[in-house]
ZAVEX-20972 format. One record per atom (N, C-alpha, C): y, x negated, z negated. Coordinates in steps of 0.001 Angstrom, whole numbers, padded with zeros to 6 digits, always signed. Layout:
N
YXZ;...
END
This chain:
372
-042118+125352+022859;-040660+125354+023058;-040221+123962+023490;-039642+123734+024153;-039044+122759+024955;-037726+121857+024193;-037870+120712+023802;-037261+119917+023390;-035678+119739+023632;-034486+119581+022200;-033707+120072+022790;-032946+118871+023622;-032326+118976+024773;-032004+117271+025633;-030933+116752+024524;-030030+117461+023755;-029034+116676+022639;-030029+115877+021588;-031147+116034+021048;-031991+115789+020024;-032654+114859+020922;-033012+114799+022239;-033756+113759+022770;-033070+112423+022951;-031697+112243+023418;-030596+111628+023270;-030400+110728+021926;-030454+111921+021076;-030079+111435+019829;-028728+111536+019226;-027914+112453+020336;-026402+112867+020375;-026490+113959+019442;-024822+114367+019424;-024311+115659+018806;-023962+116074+020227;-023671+117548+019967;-023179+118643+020850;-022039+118397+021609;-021512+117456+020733;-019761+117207+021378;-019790+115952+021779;-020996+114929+022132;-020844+113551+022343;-020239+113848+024124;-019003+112836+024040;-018882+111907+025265;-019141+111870+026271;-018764+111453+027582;-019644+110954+028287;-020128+109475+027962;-019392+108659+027707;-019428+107368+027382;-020886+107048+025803;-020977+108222+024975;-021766+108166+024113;-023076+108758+024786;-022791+109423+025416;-024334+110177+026657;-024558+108402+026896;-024136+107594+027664;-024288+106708+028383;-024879+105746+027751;-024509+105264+026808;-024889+104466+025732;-026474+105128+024916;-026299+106059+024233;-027481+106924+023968;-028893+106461+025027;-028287+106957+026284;-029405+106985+027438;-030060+105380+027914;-029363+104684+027352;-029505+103294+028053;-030723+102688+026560;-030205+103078+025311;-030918+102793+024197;-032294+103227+024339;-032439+104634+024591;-033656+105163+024678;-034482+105044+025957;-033593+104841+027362;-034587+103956+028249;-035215+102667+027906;-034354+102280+027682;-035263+100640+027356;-036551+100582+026476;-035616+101856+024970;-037038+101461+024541;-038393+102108+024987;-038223+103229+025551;-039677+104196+026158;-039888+103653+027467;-038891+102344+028556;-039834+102322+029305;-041125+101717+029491;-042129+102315+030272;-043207+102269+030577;-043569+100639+030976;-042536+099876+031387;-043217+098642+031092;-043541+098154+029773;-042217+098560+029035;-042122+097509+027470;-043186+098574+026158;-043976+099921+027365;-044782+099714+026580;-046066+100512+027099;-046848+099185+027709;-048188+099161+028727;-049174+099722+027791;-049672+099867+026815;-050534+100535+025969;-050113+102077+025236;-049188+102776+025463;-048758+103244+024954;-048021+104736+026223;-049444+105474+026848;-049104+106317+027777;-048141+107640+027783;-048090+107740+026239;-047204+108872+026236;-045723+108298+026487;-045676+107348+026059;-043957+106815+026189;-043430+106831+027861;-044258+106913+028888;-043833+107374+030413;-043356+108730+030186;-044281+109812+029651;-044144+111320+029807;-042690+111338+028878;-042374+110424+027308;-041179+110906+026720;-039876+109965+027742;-039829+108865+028605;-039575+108587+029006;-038618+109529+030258;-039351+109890+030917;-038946+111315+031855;-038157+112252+031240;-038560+112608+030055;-037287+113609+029647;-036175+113355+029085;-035955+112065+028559;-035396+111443+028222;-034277+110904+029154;-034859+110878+030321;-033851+111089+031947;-033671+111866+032054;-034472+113090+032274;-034347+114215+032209;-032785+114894+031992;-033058+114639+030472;-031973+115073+029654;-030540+114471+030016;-030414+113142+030329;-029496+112625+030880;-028983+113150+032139;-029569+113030+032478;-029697+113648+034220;-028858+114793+034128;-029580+115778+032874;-028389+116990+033078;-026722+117184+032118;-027158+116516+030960;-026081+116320+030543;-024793+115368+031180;-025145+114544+031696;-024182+113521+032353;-023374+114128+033399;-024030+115280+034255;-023231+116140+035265;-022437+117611+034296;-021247+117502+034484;-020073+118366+033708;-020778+119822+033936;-021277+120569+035407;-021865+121950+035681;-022997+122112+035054;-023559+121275+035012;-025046+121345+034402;-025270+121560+032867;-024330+120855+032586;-024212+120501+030780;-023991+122084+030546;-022741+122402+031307;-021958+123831+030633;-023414+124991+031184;-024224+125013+032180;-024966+125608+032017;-026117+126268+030954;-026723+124024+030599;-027096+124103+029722;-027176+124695+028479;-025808+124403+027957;-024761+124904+026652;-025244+126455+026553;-025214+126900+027802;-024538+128627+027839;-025973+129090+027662;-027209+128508+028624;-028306+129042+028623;-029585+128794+028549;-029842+127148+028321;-030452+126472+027472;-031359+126042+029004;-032285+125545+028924;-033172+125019+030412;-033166+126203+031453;-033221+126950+031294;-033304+128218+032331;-032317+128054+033014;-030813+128005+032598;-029829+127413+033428;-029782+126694+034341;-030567+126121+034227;-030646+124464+035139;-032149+124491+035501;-032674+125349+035719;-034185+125293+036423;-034116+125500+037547;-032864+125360+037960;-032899+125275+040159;-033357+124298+040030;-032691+123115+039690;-033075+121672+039731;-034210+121094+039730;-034834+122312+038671;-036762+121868+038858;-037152+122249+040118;-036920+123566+040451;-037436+124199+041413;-037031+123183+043066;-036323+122735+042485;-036104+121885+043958;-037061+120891+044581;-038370+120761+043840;-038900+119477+044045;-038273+118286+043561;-037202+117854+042789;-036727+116712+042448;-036248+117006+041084;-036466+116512+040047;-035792+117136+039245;-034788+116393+038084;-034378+115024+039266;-033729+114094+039014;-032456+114395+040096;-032367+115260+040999;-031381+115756+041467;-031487+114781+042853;-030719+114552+043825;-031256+113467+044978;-031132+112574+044664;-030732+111711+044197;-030881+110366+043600;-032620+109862+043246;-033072+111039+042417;-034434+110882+042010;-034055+109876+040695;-035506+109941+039881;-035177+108748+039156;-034933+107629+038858;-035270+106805+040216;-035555+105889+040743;-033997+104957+041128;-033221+106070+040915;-031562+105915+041202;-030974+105562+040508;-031243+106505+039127;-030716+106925+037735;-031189+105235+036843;-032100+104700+037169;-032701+103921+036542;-032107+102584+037072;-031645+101898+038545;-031550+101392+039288;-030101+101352+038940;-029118+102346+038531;-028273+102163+038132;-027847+101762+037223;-028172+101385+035948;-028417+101283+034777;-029144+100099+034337;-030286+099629+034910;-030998+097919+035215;-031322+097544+036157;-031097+098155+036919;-031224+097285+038471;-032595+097395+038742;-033511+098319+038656;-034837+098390+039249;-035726+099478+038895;-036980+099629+039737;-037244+100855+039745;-038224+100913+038388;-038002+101864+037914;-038695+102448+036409;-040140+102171+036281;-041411+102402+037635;-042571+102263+037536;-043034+101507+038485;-041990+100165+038081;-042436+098793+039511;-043437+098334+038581;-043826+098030+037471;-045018+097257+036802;-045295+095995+036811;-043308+095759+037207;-043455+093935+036713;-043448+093606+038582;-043647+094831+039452;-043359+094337+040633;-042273+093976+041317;-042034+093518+042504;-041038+093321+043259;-040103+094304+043692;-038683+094571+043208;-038245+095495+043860;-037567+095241+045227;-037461+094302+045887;-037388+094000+047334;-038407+093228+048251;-038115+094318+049101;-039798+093528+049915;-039448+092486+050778;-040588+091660+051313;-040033+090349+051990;-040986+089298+051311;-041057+088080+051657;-041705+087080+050774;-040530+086626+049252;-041550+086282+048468;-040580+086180+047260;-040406+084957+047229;-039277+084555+046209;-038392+083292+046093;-039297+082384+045326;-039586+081235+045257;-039773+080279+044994;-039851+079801+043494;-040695+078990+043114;-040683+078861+041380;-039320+078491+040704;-039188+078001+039684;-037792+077392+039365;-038788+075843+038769;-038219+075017+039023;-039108+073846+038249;-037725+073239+037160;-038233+072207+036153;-038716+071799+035243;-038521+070117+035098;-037963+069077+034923;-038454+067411+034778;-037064+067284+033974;-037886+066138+033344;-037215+065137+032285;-036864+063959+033129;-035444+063169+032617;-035036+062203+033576;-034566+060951+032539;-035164+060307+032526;-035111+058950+031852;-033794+058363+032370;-032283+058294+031383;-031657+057402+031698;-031191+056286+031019;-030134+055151+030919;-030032+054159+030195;-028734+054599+029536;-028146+054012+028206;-026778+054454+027742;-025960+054221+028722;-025753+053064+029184;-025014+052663+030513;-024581+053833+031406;-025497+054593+031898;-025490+055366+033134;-024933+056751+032557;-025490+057092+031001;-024857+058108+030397;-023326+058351+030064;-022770+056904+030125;-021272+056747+029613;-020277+056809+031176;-021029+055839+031975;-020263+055690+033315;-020861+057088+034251;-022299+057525+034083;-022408+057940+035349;-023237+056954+036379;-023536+058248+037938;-023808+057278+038883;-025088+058592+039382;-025878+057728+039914;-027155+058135+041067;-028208+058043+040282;-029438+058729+040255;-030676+057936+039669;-031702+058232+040443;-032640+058130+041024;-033624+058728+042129;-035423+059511+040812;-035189+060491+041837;-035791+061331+040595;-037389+061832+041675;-039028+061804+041028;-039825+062431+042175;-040011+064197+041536;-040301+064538+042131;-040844+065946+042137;-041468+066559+042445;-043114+067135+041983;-044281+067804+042217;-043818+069017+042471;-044061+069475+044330;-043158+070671+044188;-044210+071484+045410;-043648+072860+045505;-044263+073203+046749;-043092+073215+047873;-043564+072566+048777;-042889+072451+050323;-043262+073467+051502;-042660+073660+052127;-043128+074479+053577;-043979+073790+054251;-045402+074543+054646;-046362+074008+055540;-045855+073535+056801;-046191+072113+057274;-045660+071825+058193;-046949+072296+059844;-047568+072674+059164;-048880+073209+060002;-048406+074766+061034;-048188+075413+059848;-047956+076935+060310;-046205+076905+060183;-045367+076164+059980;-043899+076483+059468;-043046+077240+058668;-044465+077237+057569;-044193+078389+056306;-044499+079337+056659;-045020+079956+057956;-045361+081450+058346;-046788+081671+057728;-047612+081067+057788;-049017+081263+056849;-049894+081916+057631;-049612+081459+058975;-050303+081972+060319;-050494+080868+061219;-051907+081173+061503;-052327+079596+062380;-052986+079902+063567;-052994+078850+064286;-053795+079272+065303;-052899+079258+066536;-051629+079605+066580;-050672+079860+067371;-049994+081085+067020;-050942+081964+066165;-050586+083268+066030;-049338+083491+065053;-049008+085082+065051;-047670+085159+063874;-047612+086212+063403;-047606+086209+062113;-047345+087526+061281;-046795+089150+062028;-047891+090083+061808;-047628+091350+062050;-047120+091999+061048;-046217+093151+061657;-045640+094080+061171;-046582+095104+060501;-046720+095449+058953;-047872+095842+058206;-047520+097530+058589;-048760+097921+059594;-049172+099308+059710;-048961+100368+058425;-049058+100466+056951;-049018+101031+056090;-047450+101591+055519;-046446+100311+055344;-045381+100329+055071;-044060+100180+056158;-044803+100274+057449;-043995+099989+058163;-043181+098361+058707;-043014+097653+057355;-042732+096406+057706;-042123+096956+056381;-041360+097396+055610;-040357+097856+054634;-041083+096987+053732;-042397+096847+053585;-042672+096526+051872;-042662+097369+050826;-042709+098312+050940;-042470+099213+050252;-042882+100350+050603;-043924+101200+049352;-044513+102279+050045;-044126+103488+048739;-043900+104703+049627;-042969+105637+048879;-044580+106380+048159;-044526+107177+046984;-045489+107807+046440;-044992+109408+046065;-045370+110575+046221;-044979+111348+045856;-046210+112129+044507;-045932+112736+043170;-046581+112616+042280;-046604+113720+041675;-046898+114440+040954;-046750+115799+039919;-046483+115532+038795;-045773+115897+037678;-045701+115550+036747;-045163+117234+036098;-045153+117033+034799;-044281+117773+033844;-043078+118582+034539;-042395+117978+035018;-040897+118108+035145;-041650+118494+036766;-042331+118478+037581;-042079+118847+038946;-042706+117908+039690;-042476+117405+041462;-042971+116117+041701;-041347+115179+041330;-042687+114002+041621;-041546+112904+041135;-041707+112219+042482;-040872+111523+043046;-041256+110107+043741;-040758+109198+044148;-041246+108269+043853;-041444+106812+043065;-042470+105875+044677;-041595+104790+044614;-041340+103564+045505;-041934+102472+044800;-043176+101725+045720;-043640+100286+045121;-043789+099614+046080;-044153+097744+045483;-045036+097479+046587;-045466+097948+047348;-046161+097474+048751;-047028+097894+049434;-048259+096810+049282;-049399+097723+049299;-050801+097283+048406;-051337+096056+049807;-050803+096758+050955;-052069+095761+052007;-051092+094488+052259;-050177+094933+052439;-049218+093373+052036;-048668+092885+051681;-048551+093093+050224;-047907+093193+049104;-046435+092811+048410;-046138+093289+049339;-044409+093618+049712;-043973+092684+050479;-044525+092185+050991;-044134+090913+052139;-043840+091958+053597;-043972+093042+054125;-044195+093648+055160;-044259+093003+056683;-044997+091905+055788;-046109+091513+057941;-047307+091107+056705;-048391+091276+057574;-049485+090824+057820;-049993+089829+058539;-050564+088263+057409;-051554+087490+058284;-052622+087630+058743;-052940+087820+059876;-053979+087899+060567;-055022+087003+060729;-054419+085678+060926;-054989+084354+061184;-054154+083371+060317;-055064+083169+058710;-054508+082286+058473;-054442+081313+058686;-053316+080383+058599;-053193+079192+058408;-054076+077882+058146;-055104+077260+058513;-056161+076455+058115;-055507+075426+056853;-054312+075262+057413;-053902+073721+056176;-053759+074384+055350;-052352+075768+054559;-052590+076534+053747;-053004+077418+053182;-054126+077590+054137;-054894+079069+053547;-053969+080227+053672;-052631+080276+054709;-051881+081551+054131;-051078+081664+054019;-050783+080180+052823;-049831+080503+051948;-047748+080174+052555;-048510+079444+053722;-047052+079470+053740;-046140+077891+053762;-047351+077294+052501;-046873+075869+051820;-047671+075066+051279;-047382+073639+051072;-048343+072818+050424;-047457+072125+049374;-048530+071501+048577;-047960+070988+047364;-047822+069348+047739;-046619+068605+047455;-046419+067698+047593;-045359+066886+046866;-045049+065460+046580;-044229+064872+046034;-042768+064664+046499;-041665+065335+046255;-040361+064853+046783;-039717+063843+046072;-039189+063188+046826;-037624+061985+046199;-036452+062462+046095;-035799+062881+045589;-034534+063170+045677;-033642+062283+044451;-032457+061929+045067;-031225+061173+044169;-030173+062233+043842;-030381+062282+042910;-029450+063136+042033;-028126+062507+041292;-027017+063058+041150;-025881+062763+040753;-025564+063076+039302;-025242+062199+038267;-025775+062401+036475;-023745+061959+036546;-023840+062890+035676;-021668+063198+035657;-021924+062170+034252;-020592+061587+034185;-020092+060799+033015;-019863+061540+031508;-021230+061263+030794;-020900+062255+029427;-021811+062874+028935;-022761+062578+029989;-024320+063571+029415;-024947+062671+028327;-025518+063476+027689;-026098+063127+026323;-027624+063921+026648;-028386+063094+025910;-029782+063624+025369;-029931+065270+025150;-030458+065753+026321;-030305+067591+025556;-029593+068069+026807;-029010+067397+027874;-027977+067820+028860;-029039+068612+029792;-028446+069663+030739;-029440+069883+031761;-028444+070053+033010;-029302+069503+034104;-028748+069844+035408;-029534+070652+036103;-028685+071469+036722;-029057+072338+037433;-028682+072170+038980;-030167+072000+039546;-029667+071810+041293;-030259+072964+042056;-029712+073976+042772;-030019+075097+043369;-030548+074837+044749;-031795+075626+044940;-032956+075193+045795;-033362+074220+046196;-033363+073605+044995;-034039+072304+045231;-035689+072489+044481;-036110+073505+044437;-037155+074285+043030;-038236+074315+044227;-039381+074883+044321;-040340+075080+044432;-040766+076496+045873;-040536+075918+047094;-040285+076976+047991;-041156+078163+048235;-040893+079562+048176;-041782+080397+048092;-042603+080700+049491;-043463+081460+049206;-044381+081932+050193;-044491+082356+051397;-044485+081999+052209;-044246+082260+053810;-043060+082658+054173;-042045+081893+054073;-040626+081629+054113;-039533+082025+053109;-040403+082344+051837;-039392+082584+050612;-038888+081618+050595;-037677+082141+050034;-036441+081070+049867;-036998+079928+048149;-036259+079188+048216;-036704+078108+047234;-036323+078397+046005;-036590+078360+044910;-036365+078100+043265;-035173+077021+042722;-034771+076981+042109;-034198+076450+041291;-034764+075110+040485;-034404+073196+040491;-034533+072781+039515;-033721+072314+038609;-034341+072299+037265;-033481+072166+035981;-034052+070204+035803;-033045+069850+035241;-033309+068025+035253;-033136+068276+033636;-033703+068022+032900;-033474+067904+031408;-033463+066181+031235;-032156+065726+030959;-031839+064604+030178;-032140+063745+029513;-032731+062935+029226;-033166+061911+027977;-032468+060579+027924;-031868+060122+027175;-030828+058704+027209;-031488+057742+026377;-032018+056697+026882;-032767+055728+025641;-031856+055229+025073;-032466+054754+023701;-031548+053633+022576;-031619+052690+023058;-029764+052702+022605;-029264+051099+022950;-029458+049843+022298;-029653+048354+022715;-030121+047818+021536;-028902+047323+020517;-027473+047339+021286;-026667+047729+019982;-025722+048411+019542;-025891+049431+020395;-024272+050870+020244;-025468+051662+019859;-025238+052494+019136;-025359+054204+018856;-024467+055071+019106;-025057+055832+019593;-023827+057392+019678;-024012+058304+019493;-022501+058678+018802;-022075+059894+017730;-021187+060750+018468;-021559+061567+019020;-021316+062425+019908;-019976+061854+020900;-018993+061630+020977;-018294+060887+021916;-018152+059516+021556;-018524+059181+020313;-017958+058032+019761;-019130+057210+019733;-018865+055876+020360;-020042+054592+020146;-019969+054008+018763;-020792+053540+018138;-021006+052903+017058;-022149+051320+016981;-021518+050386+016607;-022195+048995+016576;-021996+048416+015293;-022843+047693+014769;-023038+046456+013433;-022216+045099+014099;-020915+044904+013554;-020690+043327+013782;-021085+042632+012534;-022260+041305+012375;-022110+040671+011030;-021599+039627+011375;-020830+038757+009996;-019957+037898+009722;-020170+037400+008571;-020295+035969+008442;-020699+035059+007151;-019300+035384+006081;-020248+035256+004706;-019067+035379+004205;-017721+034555+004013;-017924+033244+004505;-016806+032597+004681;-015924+033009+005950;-016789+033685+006558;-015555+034315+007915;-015099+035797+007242;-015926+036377+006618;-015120+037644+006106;-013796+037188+005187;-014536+036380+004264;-013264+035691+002779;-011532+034999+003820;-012150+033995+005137;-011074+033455+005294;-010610+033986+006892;-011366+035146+007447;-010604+036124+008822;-011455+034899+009881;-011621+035288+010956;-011937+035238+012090;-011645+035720+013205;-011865+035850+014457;-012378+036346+015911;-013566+036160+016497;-014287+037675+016421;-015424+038199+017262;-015247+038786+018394;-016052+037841+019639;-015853+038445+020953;-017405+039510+020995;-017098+040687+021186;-017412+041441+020902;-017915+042621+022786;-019168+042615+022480;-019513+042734+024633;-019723+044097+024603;-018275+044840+024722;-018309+046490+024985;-019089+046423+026031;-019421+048207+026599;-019968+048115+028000;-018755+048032+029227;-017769+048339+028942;-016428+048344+029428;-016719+046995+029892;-016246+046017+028789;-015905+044040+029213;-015389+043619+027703;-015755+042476+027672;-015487+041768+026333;-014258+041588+025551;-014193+042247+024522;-013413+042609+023586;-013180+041309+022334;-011957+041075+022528;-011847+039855+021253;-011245+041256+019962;-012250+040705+018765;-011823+041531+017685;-011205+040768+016780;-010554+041006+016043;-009792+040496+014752;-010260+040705+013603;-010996+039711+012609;-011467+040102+011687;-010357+039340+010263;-009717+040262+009934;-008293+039402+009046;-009412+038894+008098;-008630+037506+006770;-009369+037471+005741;-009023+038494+004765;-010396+038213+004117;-010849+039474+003174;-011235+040493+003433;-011767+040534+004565;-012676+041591+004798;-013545+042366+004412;-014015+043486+003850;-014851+043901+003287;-016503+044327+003959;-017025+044579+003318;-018579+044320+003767;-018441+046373+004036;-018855+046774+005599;-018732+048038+005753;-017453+048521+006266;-016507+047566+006210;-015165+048037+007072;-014947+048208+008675;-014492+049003+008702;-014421+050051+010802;-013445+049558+011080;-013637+049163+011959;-012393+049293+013434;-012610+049698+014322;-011468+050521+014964;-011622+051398+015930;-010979+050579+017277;-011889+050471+018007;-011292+050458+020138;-011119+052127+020166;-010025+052237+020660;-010208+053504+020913;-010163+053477+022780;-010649+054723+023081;-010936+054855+024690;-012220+053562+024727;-013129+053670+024091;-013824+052864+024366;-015345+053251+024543;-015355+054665+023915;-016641+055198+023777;-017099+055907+025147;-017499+057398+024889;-018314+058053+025967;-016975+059004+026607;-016935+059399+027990;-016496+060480+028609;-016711+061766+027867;-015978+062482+027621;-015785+063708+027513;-016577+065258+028515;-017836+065256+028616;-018590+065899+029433;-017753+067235+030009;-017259+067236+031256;-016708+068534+031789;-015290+068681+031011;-014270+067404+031026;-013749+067212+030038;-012367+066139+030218;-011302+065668+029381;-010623+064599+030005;-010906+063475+028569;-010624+062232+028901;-010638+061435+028035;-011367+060838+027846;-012024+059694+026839;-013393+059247+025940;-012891+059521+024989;-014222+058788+024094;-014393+058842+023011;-014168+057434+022545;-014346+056936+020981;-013949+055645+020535;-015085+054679+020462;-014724+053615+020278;-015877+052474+019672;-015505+051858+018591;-016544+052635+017651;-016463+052268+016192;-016840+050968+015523;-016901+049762+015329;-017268+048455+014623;-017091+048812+013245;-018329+048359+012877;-018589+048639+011127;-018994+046417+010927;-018303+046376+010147;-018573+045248+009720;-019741+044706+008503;-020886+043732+009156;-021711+043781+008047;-021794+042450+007261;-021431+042110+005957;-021064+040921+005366;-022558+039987+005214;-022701+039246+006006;-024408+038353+006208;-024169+037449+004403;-025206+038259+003449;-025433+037347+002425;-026575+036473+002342;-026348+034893+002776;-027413+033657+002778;-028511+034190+001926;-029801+034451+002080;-030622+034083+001138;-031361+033070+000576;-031090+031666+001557;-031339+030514+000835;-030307+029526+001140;-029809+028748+000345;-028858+027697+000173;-029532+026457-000208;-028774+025338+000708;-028918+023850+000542;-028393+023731-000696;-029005+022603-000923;-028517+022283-002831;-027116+021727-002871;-026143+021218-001959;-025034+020923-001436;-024046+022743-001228;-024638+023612-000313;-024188+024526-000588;-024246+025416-001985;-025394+025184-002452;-025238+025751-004011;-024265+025534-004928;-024109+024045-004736;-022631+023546-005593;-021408+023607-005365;-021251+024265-003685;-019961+024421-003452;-019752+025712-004010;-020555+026427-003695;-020862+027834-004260;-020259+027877-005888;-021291+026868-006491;-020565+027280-008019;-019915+027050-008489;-019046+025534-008164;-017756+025232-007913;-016753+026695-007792;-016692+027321-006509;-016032+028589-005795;-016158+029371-007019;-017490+029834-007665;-017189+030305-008772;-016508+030461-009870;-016284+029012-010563;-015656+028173-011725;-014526+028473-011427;-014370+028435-010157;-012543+028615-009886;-012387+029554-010203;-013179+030982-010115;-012558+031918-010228;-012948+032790-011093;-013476+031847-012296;-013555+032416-013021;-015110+033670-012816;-016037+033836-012235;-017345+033985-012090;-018073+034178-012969;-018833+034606-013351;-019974+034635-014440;-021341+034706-013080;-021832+033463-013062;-023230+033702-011963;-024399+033037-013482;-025260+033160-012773;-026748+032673-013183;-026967+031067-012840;-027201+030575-014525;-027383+029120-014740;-027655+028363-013437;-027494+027130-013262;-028402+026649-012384;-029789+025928-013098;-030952+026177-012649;-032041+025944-013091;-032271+024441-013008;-032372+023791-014022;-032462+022042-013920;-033706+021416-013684;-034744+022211-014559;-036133+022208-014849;-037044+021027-013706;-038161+020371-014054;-038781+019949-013061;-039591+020425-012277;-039757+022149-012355;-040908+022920-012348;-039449+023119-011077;-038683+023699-011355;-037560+024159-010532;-037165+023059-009454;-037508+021879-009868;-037245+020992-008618;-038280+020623-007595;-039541+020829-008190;-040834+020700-007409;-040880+022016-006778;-040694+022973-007090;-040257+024081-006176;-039357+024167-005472;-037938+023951-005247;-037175+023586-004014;-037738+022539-003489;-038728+021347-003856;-038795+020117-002668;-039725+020750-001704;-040502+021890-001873;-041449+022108-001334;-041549+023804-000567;-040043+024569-001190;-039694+025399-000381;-039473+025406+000803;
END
């Protein structure tokens, strides 16, 4: 007994069209025959599974169905197609854009497009904040300058492939379950390219192209960060006897600065300051990448205190504005003192009342500073 197409679906009696649609798209994907190469019955449940769509999705067919179960709708077999003219090949094409039993092949014939490439681009913080040019090489494939990407030498030039016509594409007609089927692939003798080299090419063997180093200067926008990618279209890896070119991706890298860090728009730097410039205020000229910044350091400053430049940091990537420049202040504590500064020191103390550590009088203590 023959499977019922609502139960193959996975619908009720009263689903939708919109729930047919959805249903059918779930259960193609998962039974097709690519996503599952070990697994031969999933082609045969695959088919009915269109099948079933096929007839439910048309309003006459369904009500046939309904009334009289497959017998209703066995013109459709009897027709030789039993995907209706479209074939399955339609039904499928509509739904993902390609034919059901391409096998990972090409569904347009012609030479195919080109790799997509791949490089990392070393820049400086500088160039990440402002921007600019950077000249970048690239291991790529180029068009043979021998044959002119045709992959034919000699003088000679690609023929029109006897099998497929030139189409690339060779139609198959098949038996199955359901009736014949037929189903469109590659073409095997020239494998969807539809000409034939005759005489290859001596420099490429064929192919069309050689592998070689390009220069290209590329344009890095104000704002990219570590992790950024650019994307430059056909600038990638040119395909095979006049396929069009690939795609490259520039992946980003920004080295450390030796004294900003950055926090996502915002720069960050260490200013240190003795503690007599923190206790009694100062001015630090201070070398943004912008231009030199006089800072104000009031007295009493604390050890770890921010000030903000604002508009001083990074561009806003695809974006308006910057970001800030943060100054963290770091209080420089002497670790050794002249015996002159020691006493001013504990003096400074006394005044204020201090509790420090004795001064050591000892002779053991003085033969050790003469010789520190």
């Amino acid at each position: 007994m023959s499977a019922d197409f609502y139960e193959l679906l996975g619908v009720s009696r009263t689903a939708d069209a919109d729930t047919l649609k959805k249903a059918y798209r779930r259960k193609a994907r998962e039974l097709h025959p690519d996503a599952n190469p070990d697994k031969p019955e999933a082609e045969e449940q695959f088919k009915l599974v269109t099948r079933a769509y096929e007839v439910l999705s048309d309003p006459d067919a369904r009500a046939r169905y309904d009334r009289f179960g497959e017998e209703g709708i066995s013109g459709a077999a009897s027709s030789g197609d039993p995907f209706g003219a479209g074939g399955l090949g339609d039904i499928f094409e509509a739904f993902f854009g390609g034919s059901p039993f391409g096998a990972g092949g090409r569904s347009q014939s012609g030479p195919p497009r080109g790799q997509d490439l791949e490089i990392v681009a070393d820049i400086t913080l500088e160039q990440a904040v402002f921007g600019g040019t950077i000249p970048i090489d690239v291991r790529t494939a180029v068009r043979c300058d021998e044959c002119n990407g045709t992959g034919a030498g000699g003088g000679t030039q690609p023929v029109s492939c006897s099998d497929c016509g030139g189409s690339g594409q060779v139609r198959r007609v098949r038996q199955s379950l359901l009736g014949q089927m037929v189903t469109s692939g590659p073409c095997a003798r020239c494998s969807g390219y539809g000409q034939v080299v005759m005489t290859p090419c001596s420099a490429c063997k064929g192919e069309g192209r050689a592998v070689s180093v390009v220069d290209y200067t590329i344009d890095v926008p104000a704002g990219v960060d570590t992790g950024s990618t650019l994307r430059l279209t056909g600038r990638g890896a040119v395909g095979p006897r006049g396929g069009s070119s690939g795609d490259l991706y520039v992946h980003i890298r920004v080295a450390e600065h030796d004294m900003f860090v950055r926090d996502g728009a915002d720069l960050v730097c260490n200013v240190s300051v003795s503690i007599a410039q923190a206790a009694l205020g100062t001015h630090v000229v201070l070398d943004t990448l912008d231009s030199p910044e006089d800072l104000i350091v009031p007295a009493g400053t604390q050890h770890g205190r921010q000030f903000v430049l604002r508009g001083r940091g990074v561009p806003v990537l695809n974006g308006r504005g910057r970001g800030n420049l943060i100054v963290r202040i770091a209080v420089d504590i002497p670790t050794k003192l002249t015996a002159e500064e020691e006493a001013l020191l504990r003096q400074f103390a006394e005044l204020r009342g201090d509790d420090v550590t004795p001064e050591d009088k000892s002779i053991f203590s003085r033969i050790k500073s003469a010789f520190s």
